[in-house]
MARMI-682927 format. One record per residue (C-alpha): x, y, z; residue number from 1. Coordinates in pm, 1 decimal, decimal comma. Layout:
<pt <X; Y; Z>; NUM>
...
This chain:
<pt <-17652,6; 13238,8; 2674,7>; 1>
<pt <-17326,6; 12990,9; 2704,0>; 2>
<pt <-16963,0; 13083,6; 2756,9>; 3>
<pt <-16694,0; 12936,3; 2522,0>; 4>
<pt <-16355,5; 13001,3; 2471,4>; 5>
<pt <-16314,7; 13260,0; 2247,9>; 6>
<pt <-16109,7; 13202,5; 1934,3>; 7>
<pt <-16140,0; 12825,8; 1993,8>; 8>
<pt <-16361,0; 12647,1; 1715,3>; 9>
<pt <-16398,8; 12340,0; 1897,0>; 10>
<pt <-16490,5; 12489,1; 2215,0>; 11>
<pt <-16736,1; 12689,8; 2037,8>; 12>
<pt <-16892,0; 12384,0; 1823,8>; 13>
<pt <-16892,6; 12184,3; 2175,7>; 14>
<pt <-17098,5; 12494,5; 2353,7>; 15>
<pt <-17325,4; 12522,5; 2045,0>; 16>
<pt <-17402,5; 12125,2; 2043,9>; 17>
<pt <-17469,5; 12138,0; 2429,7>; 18>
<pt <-17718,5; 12417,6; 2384,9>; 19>
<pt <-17908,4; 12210,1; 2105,4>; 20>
<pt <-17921,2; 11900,6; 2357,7>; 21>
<pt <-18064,4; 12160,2; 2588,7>; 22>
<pt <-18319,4; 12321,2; 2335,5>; 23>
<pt <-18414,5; 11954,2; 2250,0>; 24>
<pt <-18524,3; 11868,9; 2594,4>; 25>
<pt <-18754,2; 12206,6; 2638,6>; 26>
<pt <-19036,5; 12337,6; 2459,5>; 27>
<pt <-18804,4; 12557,4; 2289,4>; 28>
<pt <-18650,0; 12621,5; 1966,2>; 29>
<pt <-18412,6; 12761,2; 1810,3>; 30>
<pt <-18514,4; 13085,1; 1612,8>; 31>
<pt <-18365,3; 13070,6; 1266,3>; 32>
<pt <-18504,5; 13425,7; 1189,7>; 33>
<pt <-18275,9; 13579,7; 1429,6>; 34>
<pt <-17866,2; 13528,7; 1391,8>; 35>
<pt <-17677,0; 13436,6; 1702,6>; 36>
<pt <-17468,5; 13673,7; 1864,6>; 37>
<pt <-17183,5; 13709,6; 2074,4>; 38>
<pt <-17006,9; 13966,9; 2352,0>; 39>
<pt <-16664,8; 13947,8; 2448,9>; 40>
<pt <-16678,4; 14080,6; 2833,6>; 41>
<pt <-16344,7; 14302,9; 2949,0>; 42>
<pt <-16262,0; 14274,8; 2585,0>; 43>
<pt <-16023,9; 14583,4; 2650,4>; 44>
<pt <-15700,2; 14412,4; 2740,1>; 45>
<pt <-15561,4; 14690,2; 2961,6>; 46>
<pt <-15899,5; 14587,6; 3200,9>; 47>
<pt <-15772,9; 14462,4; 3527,0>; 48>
<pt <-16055,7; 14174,3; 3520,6>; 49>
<pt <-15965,5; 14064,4; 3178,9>; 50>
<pt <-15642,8; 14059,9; 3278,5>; 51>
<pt <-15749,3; 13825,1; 3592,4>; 52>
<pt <-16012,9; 13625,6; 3417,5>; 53>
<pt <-15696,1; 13476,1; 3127,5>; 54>
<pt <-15434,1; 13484,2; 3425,9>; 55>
<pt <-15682,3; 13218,4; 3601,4>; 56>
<pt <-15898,8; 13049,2; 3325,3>; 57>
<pt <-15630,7; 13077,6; 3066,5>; 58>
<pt <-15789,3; 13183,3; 2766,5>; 59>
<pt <-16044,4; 13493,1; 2731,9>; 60>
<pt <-16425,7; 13407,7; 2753,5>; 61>
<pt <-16672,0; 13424,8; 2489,0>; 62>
<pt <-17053,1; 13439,9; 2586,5>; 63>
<pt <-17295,5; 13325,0; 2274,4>; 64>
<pt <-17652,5; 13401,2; 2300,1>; 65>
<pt <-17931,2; 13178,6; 2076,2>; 66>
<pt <-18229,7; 13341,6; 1961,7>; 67>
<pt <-18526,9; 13074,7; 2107,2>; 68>
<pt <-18884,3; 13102,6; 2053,8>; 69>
<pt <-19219,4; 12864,0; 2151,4>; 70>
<pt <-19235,6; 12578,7; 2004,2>; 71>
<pt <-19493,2; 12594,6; 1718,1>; 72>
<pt <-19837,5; 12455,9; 1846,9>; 73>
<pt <-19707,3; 12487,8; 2214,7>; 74>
């Protein structure tokens, strides 16, 4: 799991390349049979800690989870 920004493309391309350095480096990888997914915590905008989390980061979060597996042969 990684936290971009959400709504930002490049943020999100930037968090999806560091996770692939970091899958590289392990004997880990990614598991194309699975989709990533995503969660968008205090999504309801009303929520006091969403409210604090944009007032002091400036954007909302968005936390992406990759599907790894083993290596094959590992």
């Amino acid at each position: 799991m990684a936290v971009s920004i959400d709504e930002d493309d490049e943020s999100i391309q930037k968090v999806h390349d560091k996770i692939d350095q970091w899958v590289a480096t392990t004997n880990f990888e990614v598991d194309n049979t699975r989709s990533f997914m995503f969660n968008m915590p205090y999504l309801d905008e009303a929520n006091e800690y969403q409210q604090d989390i944009v007032k002091g980061l400036g954007y909302r979060q968005m936390q992406r989870y990759v599907p790894i597996k083993l290596k094959e042969g590992q």
